[in-house]
RODO-2510 file (C-alpha; in nm, 4 decimals, decimal comma):
residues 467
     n   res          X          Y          Z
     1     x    -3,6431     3,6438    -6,5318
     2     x    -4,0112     3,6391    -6,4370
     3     x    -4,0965     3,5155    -6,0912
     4     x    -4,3590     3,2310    -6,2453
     5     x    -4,0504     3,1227    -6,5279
     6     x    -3,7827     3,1156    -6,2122
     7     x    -4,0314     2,8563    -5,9647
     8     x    -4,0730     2,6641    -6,3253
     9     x    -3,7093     2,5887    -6,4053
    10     x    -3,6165     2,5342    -6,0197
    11     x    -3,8731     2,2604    -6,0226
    12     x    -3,7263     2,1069    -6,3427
    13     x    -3,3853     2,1451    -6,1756
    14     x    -3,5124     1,8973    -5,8701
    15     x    -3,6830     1,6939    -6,1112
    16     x    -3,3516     1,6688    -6,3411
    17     x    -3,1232     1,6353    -6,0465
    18     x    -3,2386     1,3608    -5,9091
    19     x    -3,0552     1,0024    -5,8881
    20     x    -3,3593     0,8271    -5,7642
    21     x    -3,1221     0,6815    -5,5136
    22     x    -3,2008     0,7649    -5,1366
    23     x    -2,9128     0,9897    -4,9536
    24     x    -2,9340     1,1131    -4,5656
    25     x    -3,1040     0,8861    -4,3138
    26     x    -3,2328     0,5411    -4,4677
    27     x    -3,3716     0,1922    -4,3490
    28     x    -2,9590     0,1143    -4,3925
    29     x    -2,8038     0,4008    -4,2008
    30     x    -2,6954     0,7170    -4,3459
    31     x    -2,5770     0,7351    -4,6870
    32     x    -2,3844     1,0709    -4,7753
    33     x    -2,3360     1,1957    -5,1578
    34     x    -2,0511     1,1385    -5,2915
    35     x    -1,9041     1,4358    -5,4456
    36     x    -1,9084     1,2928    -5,8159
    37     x    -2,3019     1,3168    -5,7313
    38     x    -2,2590     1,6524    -5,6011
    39     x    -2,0450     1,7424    -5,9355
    40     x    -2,3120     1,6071    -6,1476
    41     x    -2,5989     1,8287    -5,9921
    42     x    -2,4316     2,1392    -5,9967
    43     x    -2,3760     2,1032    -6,3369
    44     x    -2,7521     2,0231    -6,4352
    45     x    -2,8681     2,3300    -6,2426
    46     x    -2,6113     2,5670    -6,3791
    47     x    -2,7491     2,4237    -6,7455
    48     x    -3,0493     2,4670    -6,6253
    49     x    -3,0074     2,8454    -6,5030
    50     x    -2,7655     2,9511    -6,8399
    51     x    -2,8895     2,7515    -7,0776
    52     x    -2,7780     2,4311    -7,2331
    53     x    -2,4767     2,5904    -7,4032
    54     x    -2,3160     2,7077    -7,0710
    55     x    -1,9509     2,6309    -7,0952
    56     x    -1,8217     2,3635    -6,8583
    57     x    -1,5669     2,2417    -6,9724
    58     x    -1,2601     2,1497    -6,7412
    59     x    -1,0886     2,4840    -6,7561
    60     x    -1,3801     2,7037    -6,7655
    61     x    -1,4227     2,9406    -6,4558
    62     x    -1,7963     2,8428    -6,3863
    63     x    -1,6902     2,4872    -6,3742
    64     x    -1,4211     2,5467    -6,1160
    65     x    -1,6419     2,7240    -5,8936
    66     x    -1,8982     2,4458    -5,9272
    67     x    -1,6138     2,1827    -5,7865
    68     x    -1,5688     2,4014    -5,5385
    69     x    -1,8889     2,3977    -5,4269
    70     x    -1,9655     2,0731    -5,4392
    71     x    -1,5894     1,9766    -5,2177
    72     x    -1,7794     2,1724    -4,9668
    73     x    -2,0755     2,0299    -4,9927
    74     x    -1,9393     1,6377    -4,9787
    75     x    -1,7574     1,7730    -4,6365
    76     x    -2,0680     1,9018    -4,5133
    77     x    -2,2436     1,5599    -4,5836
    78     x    -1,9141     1,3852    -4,4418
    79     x    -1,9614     1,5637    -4,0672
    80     x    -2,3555     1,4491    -4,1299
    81     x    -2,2617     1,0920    -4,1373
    82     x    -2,0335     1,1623    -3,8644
    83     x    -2,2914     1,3526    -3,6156
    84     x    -2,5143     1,0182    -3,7241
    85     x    -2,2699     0,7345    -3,6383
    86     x    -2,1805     0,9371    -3,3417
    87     x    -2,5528     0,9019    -3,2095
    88     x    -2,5326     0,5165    -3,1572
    89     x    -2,3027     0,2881    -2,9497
    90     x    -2,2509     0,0640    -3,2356
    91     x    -2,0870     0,3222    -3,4429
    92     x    -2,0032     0,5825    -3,2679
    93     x    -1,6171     0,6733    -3,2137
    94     x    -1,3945     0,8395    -2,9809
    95     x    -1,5183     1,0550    -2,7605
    96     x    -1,8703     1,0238    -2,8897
    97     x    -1,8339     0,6204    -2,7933
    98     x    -1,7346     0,7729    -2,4424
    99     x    -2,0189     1,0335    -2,3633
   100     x    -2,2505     0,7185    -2,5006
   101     x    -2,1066     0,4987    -2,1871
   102     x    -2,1039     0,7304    -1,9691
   103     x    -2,4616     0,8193    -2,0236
   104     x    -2,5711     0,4078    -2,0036
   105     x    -2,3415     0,4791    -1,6055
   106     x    -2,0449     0,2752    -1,7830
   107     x    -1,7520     0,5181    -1,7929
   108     x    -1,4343     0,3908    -2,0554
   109     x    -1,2599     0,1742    -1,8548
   110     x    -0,9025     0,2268    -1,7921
   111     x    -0,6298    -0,0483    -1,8589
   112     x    -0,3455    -0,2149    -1,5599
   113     x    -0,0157    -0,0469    -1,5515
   114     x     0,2523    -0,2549    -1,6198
   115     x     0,6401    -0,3051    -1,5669
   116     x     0,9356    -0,4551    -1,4719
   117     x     1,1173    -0,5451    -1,1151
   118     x     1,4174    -0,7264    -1,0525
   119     x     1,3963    -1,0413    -0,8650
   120     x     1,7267    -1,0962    -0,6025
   121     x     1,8348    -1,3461    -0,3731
   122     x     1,9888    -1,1800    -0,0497
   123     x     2,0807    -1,4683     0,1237
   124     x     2,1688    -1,8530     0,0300
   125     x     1,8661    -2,1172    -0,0514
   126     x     1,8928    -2,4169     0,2179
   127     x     1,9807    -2,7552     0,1022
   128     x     1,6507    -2,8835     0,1106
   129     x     1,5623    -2,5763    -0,1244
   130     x     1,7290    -2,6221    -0,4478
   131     x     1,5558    -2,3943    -0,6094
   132     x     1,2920    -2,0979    -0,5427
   133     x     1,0096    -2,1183    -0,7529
   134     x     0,7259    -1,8060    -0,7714
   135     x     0,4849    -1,8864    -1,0160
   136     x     0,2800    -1,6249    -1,2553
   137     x     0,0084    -1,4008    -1,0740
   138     x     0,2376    -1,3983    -0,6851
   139     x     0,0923    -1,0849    -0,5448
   140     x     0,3739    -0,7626    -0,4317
   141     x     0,2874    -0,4593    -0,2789
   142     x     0,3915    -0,0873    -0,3588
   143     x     0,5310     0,1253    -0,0774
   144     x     0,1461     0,2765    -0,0453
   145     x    -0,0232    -0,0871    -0,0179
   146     x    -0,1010    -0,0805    -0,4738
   147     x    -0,1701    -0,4367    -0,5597
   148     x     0,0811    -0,5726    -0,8054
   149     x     0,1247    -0,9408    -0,9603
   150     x     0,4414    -1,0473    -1,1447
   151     x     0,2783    -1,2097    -1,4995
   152     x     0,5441    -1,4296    -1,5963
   153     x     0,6885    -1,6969    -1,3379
   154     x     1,0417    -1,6717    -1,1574
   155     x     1,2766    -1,9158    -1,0804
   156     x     1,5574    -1,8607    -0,8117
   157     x     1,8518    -2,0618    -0,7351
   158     x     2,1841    -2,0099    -0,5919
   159     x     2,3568    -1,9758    -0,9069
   160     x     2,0947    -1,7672    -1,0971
   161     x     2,0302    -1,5356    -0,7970
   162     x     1,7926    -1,3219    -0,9771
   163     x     1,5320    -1,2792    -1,2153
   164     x     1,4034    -0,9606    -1,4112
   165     x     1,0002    -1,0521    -1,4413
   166     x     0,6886    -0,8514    -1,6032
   167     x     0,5012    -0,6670    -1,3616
   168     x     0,0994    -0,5858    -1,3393
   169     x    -0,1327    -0,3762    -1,1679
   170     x    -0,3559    -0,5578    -1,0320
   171     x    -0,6593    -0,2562    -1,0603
   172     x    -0,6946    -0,0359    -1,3600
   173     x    -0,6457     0,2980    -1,3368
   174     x    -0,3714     0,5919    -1,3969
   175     x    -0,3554     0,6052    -0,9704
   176     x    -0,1875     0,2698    -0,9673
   177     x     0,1223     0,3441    -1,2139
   178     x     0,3971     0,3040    -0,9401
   179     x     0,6922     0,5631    -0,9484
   180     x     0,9895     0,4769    -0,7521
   181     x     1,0008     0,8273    -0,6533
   182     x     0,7501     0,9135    -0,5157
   183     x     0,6043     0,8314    -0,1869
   184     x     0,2175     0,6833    -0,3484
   185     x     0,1888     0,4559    -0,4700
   186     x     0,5647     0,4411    -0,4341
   187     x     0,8064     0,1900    -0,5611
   188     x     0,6728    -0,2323    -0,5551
   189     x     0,9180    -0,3631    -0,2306
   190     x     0,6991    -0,6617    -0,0728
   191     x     0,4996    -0,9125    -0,1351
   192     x     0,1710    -1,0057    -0,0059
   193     x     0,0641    -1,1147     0,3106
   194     x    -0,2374    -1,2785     0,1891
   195     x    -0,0661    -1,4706    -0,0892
   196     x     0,0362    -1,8548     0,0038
   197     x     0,2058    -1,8576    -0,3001
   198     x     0,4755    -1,6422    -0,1059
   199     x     0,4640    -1,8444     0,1858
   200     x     0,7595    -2,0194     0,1240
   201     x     1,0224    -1,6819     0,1235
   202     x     0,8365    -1,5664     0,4156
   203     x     0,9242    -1,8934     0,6016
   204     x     1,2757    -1,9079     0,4935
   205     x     1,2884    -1,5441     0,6105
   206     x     1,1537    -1,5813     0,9482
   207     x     1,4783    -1,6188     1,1418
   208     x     1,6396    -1,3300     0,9449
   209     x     1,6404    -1,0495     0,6874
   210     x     1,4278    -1,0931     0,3928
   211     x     1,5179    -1,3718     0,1335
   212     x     1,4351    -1,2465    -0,1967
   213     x     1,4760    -0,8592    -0,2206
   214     x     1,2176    -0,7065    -0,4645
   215     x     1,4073    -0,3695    -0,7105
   216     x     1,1978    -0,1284    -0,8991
   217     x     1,3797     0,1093    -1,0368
   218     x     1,1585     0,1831    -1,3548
   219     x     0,7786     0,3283    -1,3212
   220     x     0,5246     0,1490    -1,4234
   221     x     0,2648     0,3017    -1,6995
   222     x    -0,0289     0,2128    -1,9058
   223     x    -0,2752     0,2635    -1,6812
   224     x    -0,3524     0,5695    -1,7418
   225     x    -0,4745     0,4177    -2,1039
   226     x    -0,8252     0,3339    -2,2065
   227     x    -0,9733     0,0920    -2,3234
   228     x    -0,9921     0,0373    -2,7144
   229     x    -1,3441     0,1589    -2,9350
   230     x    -1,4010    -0,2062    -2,9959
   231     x    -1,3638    -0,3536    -2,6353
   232     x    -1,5243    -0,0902    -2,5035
   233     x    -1,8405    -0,1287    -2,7929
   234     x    -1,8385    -0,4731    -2,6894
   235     x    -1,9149    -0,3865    -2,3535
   236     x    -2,1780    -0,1602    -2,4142
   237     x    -2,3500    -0,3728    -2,6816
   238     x    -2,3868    -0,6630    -2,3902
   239     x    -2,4425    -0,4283    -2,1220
   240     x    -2,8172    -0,4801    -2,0402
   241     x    -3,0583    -0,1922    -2,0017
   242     x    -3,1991    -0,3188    -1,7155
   243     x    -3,1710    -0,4632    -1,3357
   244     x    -3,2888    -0,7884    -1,1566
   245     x    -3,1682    -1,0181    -1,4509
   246     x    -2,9067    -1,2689    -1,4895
   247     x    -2,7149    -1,1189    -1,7699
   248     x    -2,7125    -0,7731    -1,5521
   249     x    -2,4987    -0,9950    -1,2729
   250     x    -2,2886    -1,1279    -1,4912
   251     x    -2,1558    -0,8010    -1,6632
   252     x    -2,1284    -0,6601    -1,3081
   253     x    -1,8800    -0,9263    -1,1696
   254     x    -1,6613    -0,9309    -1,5033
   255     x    -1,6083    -0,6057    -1,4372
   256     x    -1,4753    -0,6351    -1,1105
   257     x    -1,0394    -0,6458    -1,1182
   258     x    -0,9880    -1,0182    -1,1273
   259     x    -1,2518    -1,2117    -1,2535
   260     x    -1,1236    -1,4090    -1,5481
   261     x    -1,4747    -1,5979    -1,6204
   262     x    -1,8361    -1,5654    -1,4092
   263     x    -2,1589    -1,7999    -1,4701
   264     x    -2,4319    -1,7348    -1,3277
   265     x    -2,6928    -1,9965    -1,2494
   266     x    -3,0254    -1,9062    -1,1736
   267     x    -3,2166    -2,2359    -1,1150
   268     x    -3,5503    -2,1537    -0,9076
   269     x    -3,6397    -1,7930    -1,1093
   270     x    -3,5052    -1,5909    -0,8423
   271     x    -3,3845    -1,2737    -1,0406
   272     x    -3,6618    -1,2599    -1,3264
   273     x    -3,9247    -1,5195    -1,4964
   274     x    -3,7824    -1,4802    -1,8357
   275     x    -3,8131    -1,8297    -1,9301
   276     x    -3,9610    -2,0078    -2,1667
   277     x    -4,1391    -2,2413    -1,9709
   278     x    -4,3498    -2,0077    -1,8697
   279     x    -4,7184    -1,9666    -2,0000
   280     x    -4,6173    -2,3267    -2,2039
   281     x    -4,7646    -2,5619    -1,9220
   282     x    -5,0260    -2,6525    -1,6850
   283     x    -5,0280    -2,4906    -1,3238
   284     x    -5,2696    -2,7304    -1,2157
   285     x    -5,0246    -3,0403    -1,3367
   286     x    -4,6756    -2,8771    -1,3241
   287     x    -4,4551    -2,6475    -1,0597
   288     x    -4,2803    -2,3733    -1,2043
   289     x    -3,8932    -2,5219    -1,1121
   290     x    -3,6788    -2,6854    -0,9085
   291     x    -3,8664    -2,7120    -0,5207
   292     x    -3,6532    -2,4593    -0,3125
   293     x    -3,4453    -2,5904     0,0034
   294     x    -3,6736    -2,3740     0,2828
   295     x    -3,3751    -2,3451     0,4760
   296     x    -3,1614    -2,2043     0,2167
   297     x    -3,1538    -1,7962     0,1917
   298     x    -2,9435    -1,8443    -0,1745
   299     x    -3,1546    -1,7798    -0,4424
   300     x    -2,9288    -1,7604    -0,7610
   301     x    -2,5617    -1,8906    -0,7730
   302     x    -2,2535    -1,7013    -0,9208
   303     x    -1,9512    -1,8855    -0,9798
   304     x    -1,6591    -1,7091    -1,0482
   305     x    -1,3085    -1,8288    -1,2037
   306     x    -1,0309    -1,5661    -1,0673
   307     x    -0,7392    -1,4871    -1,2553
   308     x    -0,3978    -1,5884    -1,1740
   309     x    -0,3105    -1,2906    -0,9943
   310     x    -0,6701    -1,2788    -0,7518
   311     x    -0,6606    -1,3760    -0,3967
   312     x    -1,0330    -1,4933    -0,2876
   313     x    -1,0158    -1,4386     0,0888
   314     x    -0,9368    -1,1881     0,2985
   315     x    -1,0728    -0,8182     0,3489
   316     x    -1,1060    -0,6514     0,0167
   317     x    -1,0115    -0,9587    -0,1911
   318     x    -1,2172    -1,0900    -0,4753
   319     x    -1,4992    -1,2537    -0,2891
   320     x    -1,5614    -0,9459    -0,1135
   321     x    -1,5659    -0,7448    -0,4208
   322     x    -1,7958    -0,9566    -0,6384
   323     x    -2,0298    -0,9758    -0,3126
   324     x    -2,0559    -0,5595    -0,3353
   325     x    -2,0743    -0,5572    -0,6930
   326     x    -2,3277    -0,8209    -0,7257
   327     x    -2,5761    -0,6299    -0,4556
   328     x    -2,5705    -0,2940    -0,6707
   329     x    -2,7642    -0,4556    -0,8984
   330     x    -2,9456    -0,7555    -0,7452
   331     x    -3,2954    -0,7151    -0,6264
   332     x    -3,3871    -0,6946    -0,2596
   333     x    -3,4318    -1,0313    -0,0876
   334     x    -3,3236    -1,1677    -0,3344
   335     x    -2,9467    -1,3353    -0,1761
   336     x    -2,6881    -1,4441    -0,4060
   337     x    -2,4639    -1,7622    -0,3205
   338     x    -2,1011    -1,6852    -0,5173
   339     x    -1,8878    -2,0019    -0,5619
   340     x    -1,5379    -2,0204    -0,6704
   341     x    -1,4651    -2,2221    -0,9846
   342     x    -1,1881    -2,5228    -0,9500
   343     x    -0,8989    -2,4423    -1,1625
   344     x    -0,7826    -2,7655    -1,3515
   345     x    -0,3715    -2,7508    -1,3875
   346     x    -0,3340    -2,8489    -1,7654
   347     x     0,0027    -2,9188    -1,9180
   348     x     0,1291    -3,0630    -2,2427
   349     x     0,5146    -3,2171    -2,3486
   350     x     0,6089    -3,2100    -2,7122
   351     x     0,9503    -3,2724    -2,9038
   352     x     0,9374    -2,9239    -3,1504
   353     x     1,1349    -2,9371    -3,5058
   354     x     1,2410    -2,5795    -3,6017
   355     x     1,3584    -2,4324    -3,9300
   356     x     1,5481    -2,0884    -4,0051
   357     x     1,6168    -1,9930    -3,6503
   358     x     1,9174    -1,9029    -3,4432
   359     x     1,8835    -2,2349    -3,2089
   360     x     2,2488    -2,3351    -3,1883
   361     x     2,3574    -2,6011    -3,3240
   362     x     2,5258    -2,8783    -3,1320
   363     x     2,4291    -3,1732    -2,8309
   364     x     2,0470    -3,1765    -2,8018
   365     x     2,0863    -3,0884    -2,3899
   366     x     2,3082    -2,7991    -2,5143
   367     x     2,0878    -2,6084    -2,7060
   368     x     1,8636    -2,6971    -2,5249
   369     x     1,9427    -2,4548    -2,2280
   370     x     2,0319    -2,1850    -2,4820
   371     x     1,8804    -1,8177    -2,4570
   372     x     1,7458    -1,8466    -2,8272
   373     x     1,5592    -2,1999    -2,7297
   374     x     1,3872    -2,1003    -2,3893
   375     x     1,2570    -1,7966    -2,5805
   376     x     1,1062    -2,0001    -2,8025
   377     x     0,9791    -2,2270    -2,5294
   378     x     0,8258    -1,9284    -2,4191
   379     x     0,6658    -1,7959    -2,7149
   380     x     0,5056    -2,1242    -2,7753
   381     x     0,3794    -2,1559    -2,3789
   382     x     0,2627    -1,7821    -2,4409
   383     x     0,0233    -1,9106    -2,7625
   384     x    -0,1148    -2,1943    -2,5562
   385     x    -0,1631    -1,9520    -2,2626
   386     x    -0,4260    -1,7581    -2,4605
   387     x    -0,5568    -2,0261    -2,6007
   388     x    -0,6753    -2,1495    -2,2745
   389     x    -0,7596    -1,8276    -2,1231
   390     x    -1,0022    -1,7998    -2,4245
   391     x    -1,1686    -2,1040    -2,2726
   392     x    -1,5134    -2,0554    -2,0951
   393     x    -1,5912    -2,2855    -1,8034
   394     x    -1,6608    -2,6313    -1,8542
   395     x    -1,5236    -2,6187    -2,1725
   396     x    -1,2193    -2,9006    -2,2247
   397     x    -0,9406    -2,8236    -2,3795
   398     x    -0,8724    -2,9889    -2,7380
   399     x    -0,5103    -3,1681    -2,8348
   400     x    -0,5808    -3,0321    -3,1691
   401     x    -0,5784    -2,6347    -3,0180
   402     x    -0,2666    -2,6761    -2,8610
   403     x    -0,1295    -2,8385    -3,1690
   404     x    -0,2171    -2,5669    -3,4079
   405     x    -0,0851    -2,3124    -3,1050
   406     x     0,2253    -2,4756    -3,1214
   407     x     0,2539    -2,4976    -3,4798
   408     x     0,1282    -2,1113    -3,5064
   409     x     0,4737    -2,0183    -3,4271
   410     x     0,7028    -1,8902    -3,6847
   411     x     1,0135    -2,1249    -3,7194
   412     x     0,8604    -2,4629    -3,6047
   413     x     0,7611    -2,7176    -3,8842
   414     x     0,6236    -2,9934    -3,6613
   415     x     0,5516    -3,0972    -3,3178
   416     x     0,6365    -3,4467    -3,2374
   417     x     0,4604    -3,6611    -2,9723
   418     x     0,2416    -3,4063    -2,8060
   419     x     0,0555    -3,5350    -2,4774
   420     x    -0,1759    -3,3295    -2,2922
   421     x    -0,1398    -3,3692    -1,9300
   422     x    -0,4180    -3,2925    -1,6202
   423     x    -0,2775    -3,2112    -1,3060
   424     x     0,0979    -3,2495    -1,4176
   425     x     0,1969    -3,0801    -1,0711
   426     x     0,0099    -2,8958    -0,8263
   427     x     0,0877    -2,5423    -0,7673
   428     x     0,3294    -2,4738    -0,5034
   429     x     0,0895    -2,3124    -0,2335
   430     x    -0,1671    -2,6106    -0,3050
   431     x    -0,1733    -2,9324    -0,1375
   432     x    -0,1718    -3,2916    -0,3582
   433     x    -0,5066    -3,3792    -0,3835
   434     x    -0,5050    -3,7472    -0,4016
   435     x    -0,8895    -3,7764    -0,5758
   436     x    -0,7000    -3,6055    -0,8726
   437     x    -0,4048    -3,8051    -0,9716
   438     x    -0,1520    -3,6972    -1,2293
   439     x    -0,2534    -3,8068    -1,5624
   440     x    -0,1154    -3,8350    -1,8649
   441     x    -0,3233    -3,8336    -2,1701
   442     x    -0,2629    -4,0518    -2,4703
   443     x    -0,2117    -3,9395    -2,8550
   444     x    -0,5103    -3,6939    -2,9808
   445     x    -0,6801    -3,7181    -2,6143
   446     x    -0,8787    -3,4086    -2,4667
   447     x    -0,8381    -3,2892    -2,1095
   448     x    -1,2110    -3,2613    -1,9975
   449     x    -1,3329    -2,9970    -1,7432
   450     x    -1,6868    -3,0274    -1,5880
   451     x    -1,9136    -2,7760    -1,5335
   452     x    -1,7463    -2,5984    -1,2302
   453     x    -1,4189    -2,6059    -1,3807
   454     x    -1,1641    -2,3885    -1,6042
   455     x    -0,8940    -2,4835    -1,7239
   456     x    -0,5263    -2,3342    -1,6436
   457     x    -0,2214    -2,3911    -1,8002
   458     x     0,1106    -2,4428    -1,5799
   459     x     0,4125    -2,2894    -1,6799
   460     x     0,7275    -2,5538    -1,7898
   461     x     0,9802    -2,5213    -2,0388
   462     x     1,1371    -2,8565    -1,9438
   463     x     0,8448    -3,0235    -2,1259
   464     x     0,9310    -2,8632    -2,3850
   465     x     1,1854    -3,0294    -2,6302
   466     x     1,4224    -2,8066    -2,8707
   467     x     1,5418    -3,0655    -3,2318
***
């Protein structure tokens, strides 16, 4: 075929071949060709090449080679789109997602281990004592000093002398799954010095051996687990690019092992001027903010809501840490104030109707106590746990959210006379505080949280009634 005749029909085969759609890199991302596109071209250009009476029919040989082809073309274009998506934190995968972090200084974080221990009574509860009560998030210790928190709450008595409870590292990290067998982090065996929540067993074990003997027989694992491709895009989508700012305080303290919530409130301007009140007034006839307190170094305020399991003082406890993570990334002379958040005890009592489950049948007080009902008990506290977790500070929390958590659960077909309650009881390592009474809320009422408050649910099946 003639050189000029060849160029000809290869231009008529681009010309012919064409869908007029775009493929590759466009304004929407990277579109590859689909291989009944792929198909389709191959078979213009071989009608172009052989004439328009080539066979290509289904069983022809020149048709088989052409799928062929074109398979391995539409994987090529596949691991295109792939190398694309891979380039950007919002679609990038895997390992790709990874290298991505750990080029923005954000390595994949890792998630808590997690467990079991056995909960025993060595000795007999004192009169006074009836029963032994350590709530969700009391702090225990490994043999080699590993935080741990128990996440469900225990009850000891001197008929149920022990308790099997969920068990959670309190940092990330494959270094704190705790092995029996092995000398570090070692087996959990203590509890925490630090923690008033154990106060009590340490009191009632001050003339003797140790009250409530702690076994772990079972490691702990999960923490050498990562987090998931969406967390961890989440993460990196709201991490900012840049120091000295509000938002690049806040992702610093959520970060840190024990922060459940973190606001940061930057009044006067101290970390940046990015506000739009600037450049929209007169300097002559306005000041820029709030006057500053002379004698005050603070500039910004962080308040931080711990979780359950966080102590706030004490050396290396959460105060500490959020004080070294917030200076990583604060400006110089620029001081931080960080505030703890008040936790506001929330509670609720409802009478809950159930259909199709294995509640047995019987006096109401009965089945009440039965395995099958304090499960459910549980599973419904458990929905109305997350639900408030979920909650931000100062936001209240709404009868109708518990409601529908209650009602979420499988079985139940109504919740009868549901009452939200603030302050129900205090928590056993907290004194009464008279300037917040118990109160019970009427039918449909909120529980409102101000500003520097979250909200925290307290653990109690006996609210809970079983029809």
């Amino acid at each position: 075929m003639p050189e000029d005749v060849q160029v000809t029909d290869l231009q008529e085969l681009v010309r012919i071949s064409g869908s007029g759609k775009p493929f590759g890199i466009t304004p929407e991302g990277f579109v590859p060709k689909p291989l009944a596109r792929l198909l389709e071209e191959k078979k213009a250009a071989a009608q172009v090449l052989f004439g328009s009476d080539v066979d290509l029919t289904a069983g022809s040989a020149l048709r088989k080679i052409l799928e062929i082809i074109a398979l391995e073309e539409a994987r090529c274009w596949v691991h295109l789109s792939l190398a694309y998506e891979d380039t950007r934190v919002s679609t990038a995968t895997g390992d790709a997602l990874t290298r991505l972090g750990a080029e923005l200084g954000l390595p994949r974080p890792h998630h808590r281990a997690s467990g079991q221990v056995t909960l025993k009574l060595a000795g007999t509860l004192p009169a006074d004592v009836p029963e032994l009560v350590l709530p969700r998030g009391t702090r225990l210790l490994t043999a080699g000093k590993h935080d741990y928190f128990i996440d469900e709450p225990a009850t000891l008595t001197n008929t149920g002398r022990q308790a099997t409870v969920a068990v959670r590292a309190f940092d990330p990290g494959p270094q704190h799954n705790a092995d029996p067998a092995t000398a570090v982090p070692g087996k959990i065996d203590g509890f925490h010095p630090l923690d008033q929540r154990s106060d009590l067993i340490r009191k009632l074990s001050a003339a003797g051996p140790p009250l409530v003997v702690i076994e772990h027989t079972t490691a702990t694992s999960g923490g050498e687990l990562y987090w998931s491709d969406s967390r961890y895009r989440e993460l990196l989508l709201a991490y900012p690019r840049n120091l000295w700012t509000p938002e690049a305080v806040r992702i610093a303290v959520s970060l840190v092992p024990g922060v459940r919530q973190v606001l940061v409130q930057d009044l006067y301007g101290g970390l940046d001027i990015d506000k739009p009140i600037f450049g929209s007034f007169s300097f002559l006839e306005r000041l820029f903010s709030q006057e500053r307190s002379l004698g005050n170094p603070h500039f910004f305020t962080v308040l931080v809501a711990p979780e359950e399991g966080a102590l706030w003082d004490g050396p290396g406890q959460l105060a500490e840490r959020v004080a070294a993570a917030i200076d990583r990334v604060r400006p110089v002379g620029v001081a931080p104030n960080v505030d703890r958040a008040s936790e506001v005890s929330v509670g609720f009592t409802c009478t809950i109707s159930v259909e199709g489950l294995p509640i047995p049948a019987g006096r109401p007080d009965t089945a009440a106590v039965s395995p099958e009902a304090a499960a459910l008990k549980g599973r419904i506290l458990d929905r109305v746990r997350r639900r408030v977790q979920a909650l931000g500070m100062g936001e209240p929390v709404r009868y109708s959210k518990v409601l529908w958590s209650a009602m979420e659960e499988p079985g139940v077909v109504d919740a009868h006379g549901l009452r939200l309650r603030r302050f129900p009881a205090q928590l056993p390592f907290e004194p009464a505080d008279p300037a917040q009474p118990f109160q019970e809320l009427g039918a449909e009422e909120d529980v409102d949280v101000s500003p520097k408050e979250v909200a925290q649910l307290v653990d109690s099946l006996v609210e809970i009634t079983i029809t």
